[in-house]
VEXDREN-2710 file (C-alpha; in Angstrom, 1 decimal):
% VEXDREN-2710
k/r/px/py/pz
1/UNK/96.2/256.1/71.3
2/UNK/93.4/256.5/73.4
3/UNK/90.8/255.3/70.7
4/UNK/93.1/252.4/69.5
5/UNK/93.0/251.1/73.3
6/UNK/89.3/251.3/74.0
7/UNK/89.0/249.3/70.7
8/UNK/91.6/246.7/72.1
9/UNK/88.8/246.6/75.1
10/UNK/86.0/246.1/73.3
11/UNK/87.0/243.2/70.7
12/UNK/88.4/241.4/73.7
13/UNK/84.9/241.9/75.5
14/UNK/83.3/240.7/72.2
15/UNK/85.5/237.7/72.2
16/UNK/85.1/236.6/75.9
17/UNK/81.2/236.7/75.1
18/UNK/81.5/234.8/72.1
19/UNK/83.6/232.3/74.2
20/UNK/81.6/232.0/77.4
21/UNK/78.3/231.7/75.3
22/UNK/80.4/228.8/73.2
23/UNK/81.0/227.3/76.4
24/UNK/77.7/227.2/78.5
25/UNK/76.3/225.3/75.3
26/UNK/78.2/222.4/75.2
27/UNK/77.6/219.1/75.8
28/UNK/79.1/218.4/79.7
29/UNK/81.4/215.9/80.2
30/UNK/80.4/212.3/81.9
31/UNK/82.1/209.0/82.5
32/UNK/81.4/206.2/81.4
33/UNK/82.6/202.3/82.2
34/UNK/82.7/200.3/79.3
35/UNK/80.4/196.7/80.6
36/UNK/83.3/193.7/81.0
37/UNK/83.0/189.7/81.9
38/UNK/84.7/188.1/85.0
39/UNK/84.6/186.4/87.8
40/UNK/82.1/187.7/90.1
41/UNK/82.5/186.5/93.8
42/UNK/80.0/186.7/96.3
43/UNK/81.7/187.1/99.8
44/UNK/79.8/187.3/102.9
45/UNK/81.8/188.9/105.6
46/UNK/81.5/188.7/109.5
47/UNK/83.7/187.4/112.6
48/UNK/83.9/184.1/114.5
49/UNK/85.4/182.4/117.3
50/UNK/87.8/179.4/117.1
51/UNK/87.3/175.9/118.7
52/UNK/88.5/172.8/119.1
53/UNK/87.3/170.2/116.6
54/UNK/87.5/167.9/119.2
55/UNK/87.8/168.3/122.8
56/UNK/87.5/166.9/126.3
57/UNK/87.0/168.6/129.3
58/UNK/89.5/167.0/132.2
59/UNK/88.7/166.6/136.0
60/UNK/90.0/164.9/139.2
61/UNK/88.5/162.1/140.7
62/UNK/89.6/162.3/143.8
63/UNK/90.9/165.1/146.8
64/UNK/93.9/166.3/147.7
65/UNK/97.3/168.6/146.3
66/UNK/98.7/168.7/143.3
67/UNK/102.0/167.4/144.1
68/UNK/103.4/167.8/140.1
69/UNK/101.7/168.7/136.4
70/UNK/102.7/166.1/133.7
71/UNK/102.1/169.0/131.1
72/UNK/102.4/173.0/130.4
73/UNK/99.8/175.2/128.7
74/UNK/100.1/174.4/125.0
75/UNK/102.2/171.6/125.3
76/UNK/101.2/168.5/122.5
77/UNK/99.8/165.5/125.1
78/UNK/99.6/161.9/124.0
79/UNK/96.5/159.6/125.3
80/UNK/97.0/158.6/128.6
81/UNK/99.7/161.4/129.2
82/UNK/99.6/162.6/133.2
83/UNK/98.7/165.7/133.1
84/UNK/98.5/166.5/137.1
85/UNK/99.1/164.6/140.1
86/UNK/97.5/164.4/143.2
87/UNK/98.6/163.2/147.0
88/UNK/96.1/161.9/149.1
89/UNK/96.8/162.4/152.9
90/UNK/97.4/159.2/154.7
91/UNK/96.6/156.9/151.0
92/UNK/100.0/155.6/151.1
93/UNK/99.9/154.1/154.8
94/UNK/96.3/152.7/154.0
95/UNK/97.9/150.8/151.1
96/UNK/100.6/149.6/153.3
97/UNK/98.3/148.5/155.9
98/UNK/95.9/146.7/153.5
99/UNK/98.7/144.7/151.8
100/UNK/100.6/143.6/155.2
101/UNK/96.9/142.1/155.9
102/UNK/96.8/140.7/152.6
103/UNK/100.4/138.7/153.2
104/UNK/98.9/137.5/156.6
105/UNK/95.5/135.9/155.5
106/UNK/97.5/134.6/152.3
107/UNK/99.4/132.7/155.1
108/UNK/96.6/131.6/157.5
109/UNK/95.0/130.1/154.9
110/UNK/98.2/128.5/153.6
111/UNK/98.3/126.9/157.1
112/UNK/94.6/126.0/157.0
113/UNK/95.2/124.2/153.7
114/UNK/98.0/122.2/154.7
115/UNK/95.8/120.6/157.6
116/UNK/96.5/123.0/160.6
117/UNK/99.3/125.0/161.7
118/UNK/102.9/123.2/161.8
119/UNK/103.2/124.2/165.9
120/UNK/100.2/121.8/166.5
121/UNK/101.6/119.2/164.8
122/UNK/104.7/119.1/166.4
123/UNK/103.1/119.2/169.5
124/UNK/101.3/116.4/168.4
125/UNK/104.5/114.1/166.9
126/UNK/106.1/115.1/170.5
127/UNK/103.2/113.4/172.7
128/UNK/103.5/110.6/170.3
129/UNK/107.3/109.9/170.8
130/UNK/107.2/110.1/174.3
131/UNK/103.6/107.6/174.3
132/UNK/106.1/105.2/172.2
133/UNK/108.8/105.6/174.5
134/UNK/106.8/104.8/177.5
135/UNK/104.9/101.5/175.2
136/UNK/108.0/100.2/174.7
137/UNK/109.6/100.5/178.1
138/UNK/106.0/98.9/178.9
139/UNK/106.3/96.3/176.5
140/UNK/109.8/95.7/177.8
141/UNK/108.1/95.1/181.6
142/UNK/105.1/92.9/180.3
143/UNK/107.8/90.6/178.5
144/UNK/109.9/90.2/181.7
145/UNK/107.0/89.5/184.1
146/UNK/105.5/87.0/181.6
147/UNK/108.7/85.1/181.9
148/UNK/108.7/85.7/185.9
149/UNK/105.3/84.5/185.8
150/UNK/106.7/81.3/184.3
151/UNK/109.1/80.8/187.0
152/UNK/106.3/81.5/189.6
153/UNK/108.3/84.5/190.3
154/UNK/105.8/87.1/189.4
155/UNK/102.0/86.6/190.0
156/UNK/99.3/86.3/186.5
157/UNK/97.8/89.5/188.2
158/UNK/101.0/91.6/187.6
159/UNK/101.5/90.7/184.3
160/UNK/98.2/91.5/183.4
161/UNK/98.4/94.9/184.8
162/UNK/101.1/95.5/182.5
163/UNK/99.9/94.4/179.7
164/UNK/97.0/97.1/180.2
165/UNK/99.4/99.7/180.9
166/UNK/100.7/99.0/177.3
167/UNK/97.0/98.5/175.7
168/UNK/96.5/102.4/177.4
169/UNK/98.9/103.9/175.5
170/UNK/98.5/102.1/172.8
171/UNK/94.8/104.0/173.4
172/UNK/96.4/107.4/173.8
173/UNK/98.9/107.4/170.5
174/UNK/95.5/106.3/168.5
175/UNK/94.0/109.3/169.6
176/UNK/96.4/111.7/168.9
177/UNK/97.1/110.4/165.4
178/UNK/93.1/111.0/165.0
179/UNK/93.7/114.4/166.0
180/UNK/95.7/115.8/163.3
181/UNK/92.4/115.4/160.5
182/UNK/90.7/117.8/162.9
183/UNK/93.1/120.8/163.6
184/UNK/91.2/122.5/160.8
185/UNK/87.8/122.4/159.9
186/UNK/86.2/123.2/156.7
187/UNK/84.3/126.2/158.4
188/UNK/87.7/127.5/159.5
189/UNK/89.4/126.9/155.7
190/UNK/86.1/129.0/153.9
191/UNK/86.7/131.8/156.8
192/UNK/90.2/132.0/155.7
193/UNK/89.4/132.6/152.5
194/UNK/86.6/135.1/152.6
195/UNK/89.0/137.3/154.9
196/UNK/91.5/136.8/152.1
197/UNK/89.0/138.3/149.5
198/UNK/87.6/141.1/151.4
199/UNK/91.7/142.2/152.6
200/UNK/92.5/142.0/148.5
201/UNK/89.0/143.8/147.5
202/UNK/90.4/146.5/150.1
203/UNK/94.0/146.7/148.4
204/UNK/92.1/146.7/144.8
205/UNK/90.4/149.7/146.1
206/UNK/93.2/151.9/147.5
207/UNK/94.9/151.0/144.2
208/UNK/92.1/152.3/142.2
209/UNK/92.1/155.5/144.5
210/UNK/95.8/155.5/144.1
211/UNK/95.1/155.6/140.2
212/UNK/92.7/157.8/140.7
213/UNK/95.4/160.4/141.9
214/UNK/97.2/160.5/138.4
215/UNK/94.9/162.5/136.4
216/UNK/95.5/161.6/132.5
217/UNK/94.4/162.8/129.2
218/UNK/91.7/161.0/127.4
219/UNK/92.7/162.2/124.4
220/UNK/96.1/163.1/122.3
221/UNK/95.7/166.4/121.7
222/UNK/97.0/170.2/122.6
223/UNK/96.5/171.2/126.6
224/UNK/94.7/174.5/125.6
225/UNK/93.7/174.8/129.2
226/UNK/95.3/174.5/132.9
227/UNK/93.9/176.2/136.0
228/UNK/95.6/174.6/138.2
229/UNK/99.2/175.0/139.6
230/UNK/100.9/172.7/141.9
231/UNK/100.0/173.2/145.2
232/UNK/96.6/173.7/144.5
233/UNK/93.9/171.7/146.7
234/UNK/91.2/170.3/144.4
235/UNK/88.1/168.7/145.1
236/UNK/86.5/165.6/143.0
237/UNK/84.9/167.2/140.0
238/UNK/87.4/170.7/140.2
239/UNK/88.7/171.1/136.5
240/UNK/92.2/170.2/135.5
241/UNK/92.7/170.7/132.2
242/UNK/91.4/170.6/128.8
243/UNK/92.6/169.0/125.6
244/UNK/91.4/169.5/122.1
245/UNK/92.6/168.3/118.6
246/UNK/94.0/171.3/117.0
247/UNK/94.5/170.7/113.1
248/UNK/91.2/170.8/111.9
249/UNK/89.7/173.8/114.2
250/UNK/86.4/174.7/114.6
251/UNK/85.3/178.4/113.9
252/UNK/81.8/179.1/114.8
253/UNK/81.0/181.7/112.5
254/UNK/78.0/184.2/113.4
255/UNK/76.1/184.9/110.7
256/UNK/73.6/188.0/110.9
257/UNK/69.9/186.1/110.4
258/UNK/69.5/187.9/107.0
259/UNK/72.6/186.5/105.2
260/UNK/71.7/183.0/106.6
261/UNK/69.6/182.3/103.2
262/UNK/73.1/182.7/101.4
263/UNK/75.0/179.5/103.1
264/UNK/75.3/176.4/101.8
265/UNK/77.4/173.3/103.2
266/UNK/81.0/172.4/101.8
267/UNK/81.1/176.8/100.7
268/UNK/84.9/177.9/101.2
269/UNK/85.8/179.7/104.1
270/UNK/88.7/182.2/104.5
271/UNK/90.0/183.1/108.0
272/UNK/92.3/186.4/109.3
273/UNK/93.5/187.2/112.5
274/UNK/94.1/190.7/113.2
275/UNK/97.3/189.7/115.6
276/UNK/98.7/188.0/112.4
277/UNK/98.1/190.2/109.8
278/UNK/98.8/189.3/105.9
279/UNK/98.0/185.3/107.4
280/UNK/95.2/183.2/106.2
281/UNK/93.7/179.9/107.2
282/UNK/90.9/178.6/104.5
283/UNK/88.1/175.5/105.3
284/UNK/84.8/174.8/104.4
285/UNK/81.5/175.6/105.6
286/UNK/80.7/172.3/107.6
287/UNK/77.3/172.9/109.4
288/UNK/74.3/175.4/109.2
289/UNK/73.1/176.6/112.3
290/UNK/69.4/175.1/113.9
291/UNK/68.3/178.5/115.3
292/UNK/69.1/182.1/115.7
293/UNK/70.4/182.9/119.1
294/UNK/71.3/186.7/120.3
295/UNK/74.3/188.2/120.2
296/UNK/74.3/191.5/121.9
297/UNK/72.4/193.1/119.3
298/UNK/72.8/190.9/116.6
299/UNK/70.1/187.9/115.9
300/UNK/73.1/185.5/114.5
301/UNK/73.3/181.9/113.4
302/UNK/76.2/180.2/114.8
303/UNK/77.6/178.7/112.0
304/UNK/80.5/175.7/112.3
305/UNK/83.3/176.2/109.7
306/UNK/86.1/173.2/109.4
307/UNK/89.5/175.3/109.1
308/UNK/93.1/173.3/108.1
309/UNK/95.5/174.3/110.8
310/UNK/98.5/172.5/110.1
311/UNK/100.7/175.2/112.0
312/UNK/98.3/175.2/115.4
313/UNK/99.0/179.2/115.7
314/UNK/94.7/179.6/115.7
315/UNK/93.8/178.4/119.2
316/UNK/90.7/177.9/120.8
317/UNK/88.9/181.2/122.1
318/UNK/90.3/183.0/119.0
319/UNK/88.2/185.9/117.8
320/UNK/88.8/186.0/114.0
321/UNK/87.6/187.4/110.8
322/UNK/84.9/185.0/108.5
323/UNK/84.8/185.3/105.1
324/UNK/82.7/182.7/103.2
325/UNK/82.7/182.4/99.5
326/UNK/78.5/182.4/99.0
327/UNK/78.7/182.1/95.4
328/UNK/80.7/182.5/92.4
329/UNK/80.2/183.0/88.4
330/UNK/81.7/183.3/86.1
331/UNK/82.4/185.4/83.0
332/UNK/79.3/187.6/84.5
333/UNK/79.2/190.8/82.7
334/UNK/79.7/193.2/85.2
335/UNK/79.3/196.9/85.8
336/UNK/80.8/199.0/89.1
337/UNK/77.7/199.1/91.7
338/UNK/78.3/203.0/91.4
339/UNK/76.8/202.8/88.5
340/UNK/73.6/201.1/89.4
341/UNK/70.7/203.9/89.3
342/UNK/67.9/203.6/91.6
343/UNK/64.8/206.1/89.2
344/UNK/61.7/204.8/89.5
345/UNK/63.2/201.3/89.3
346/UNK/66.8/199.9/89.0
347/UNK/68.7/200.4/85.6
348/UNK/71.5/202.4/84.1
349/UNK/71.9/205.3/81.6
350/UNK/73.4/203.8/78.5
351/UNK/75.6/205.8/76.1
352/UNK/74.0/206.1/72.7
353/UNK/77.5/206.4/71.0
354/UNK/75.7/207.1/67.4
355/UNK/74.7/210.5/68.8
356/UNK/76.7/210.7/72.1
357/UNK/73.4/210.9/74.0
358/UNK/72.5/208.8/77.0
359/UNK/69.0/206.6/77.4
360/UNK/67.7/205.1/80.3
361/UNK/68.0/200.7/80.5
362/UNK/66.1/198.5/83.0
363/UNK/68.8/196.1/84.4
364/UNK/68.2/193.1/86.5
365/UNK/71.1/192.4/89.1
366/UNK/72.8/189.3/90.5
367/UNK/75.6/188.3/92.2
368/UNK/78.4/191.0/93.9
369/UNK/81.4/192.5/95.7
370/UNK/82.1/195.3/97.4
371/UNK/82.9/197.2/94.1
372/UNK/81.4/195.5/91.4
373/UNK/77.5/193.8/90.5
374/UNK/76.9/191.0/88.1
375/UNK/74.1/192.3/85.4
376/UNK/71.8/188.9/84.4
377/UNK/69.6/191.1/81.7
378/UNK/69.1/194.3/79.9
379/UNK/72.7/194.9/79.2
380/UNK/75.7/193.5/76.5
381/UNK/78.8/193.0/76.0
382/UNK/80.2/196.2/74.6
383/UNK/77.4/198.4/76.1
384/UNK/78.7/201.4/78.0
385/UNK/77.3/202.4/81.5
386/UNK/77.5/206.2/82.6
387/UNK/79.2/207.2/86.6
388/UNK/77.7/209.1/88.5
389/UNK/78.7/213.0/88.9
390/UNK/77.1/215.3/91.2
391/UNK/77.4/218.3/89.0
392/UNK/75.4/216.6/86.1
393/UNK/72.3/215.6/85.7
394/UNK/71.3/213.0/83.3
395/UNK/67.8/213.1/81.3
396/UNK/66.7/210.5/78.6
397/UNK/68.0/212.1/75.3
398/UNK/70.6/214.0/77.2
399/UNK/73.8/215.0/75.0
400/UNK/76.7/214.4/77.1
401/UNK/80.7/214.6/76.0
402/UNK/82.1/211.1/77.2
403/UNK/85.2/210.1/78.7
404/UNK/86.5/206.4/79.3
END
């Protein structure tokens, strides 16, 4: 029993030799990617900043408290929309004032116009009734001692008297009816009406300071701005507001200096917001910077991206996610960047599937992703690629076992 067990223990150590030996000789196993063709797209990948794609920048004109605001933050303005209002102390009772003098010199001049004013002609049509009054009592006493006269009642002397009591008078009503041409002179009429200009300049003024006080949009648009509050004392100049036009935005896109080489006007453009997440916004690439300008540590080119939003949910000081398509071919043969070799030069070890043995191939690259390059020469279609695994090394004329 004893012998029969000790042989059991050495044909089962013979065996286990036999198989570890078997083992430590063959071939070890490797991966391999067979090479496919697709659609290779080159994505470069940063963050921007949303803007307006059109946008003015509102202030008051004048002093004074906002009395009212014609608009809340986000609201959709039309051109010409009030968007604050302002009270000037004391405007309103300068206004007043102006137009009561305004009323008045329209009057004097009126009066001017018509010849003088209608007190001094009546005055003057009063001194003329009573002057006629008094001729024709006086005409009345000439006639009567003219006819004494002729009955040697009256002396010549008397009559005459009379009759130069009536050629008096006759004097005095000439006179006053001369008058009336010069209650006004032209002096007095051009006087009038340069006080008439200067009061209605004045009123035009205060209006236009008056307007002044309603501060409006130049622009329809979205109020993405508003500092102020009602109640708020502004100066001339102190911002009010700003609008901008909303659907296209503006993304200024900073692109590392490196990667500018890579842009091209009209590329696509996809945008993500990290508060919206699963939500995209795609434009073009609409202008290419002038100059590289630092950004913390970053030398970036701010590039201006046109993005469609229809929805207004990206507003301006948005910080947002860039992605802009670069390029894009297609049916490139492709291989997965892991297996991309860098040995004294770039290439990949090729599966020899004749004798299941790899070789070493040159390969030029191209265009790629974050997974996946685009091969432009030294590999076909059909060719096989080996992956990498840290617990093999590969050597030209290497056997290998592979898996797919």
């Amino acid at each position: 029993m004893k012998k029969l067990l000790i042989t059991l223990l050495v044909l089962g150590g013979i065996v286990a030799a036999a198989y570890f030996y078997k083992k430590s000789g063959a071939p070890p196993t490797v991966s391999f990617y067979k090479v496919e063709r697709g659609r290779m797209a080159n994505t470069l990948s940063t963050n921007g900043k949303v803007e307006p794609s059109e946008f003015v920048e509102v202030h008051a004109e004048a002093s004074g408290i906002v009395t009212r605001l014609g608009a809340k933050l986000g609201d959709t303005v039309a051109k010409g929309q009030v968007l604050a209002e302002i009270n000037q102390p004391g405007q309103a009772e300068d206004l007043l004032a102006a137009e009561a003098r305004v009323a008045q010199f329209r009057a004097e001049l009126g009066t001017l116009e018509g010849g003088g004013k209608p007190v001094d002609f009546a005055e003057i049509d009063g001194a003329v009734a009573r002057l006629r009054e008094q001729r024709d009592a006086a005409r009345k006493n000439k006639e009567s001692l003219d006819r004494l006269v002729k009955a040697n009642a009256a002396t010549k002397f008397e009559a005459d008297q009379a009759g130069q009591v009536i050629t008096d008078l006759d004097t005095q009503i000439r006179a006053l009816d001369q008058k009336r041409p010069s209650l006004v002179a032209k002096g007095d009429v051009d006087a009038a009406r340069a006080r008439l200009r200067e009061s209605e300049a004045a009123v035009a003024l205060l209006h236009a300071r008056s307007g002044q006080n309603m501060v409006r949009s130049p622009i329809a648009g979205t109020l993405y701005e508003l500092p102020v509050r009602a109640g708020a004392y502004l100066n001339p100049g102190d911002a009010v507001g700003s609008v901008g036009r909303m659907d296209p935005v503006t993304v200024k896109v900073f692109v590392d200096e490196p990667e500018l080489g890579r842009l091209k006007l009209g590329q696509s453009v996809k945008i993500t917001w990290d508060a919206l997440a699963g939500k995209e916004w795609t434009g073009t690439v609409g202008k290419l910077p002038s100059s590289v300008v630092a950004q913390g540590s970053r030398q970036v080119g701010e590039v201006l991206c046109s993005i469609e939003n229809a929805s207004r949910t990206l507003t301006p000081g948005t910080n947002v996610n860039a992605f802009i398509l670069t390029q894009v071919v297609e049916k490139a043969l492709t291989i997965p960047k892991s297996g991309v070799r860098r040995e004294g030069g770039t290439g990949v070890w090729l599966l020899d599937p004749m004798t299941n043995t790899v070789v070493w191939r040159a390969i030029q690259t191209g265009a790629s992703d974050a997974l996946h390059v685009e091969v432009t020469n030294g590999l076909a279609d059909g060719d096989v690629v080996a992956q990498p695994n840290a617990d093999v090394t590969l050597t030209k004329g290497m056997r290998v076992t592979p898996v797919y």
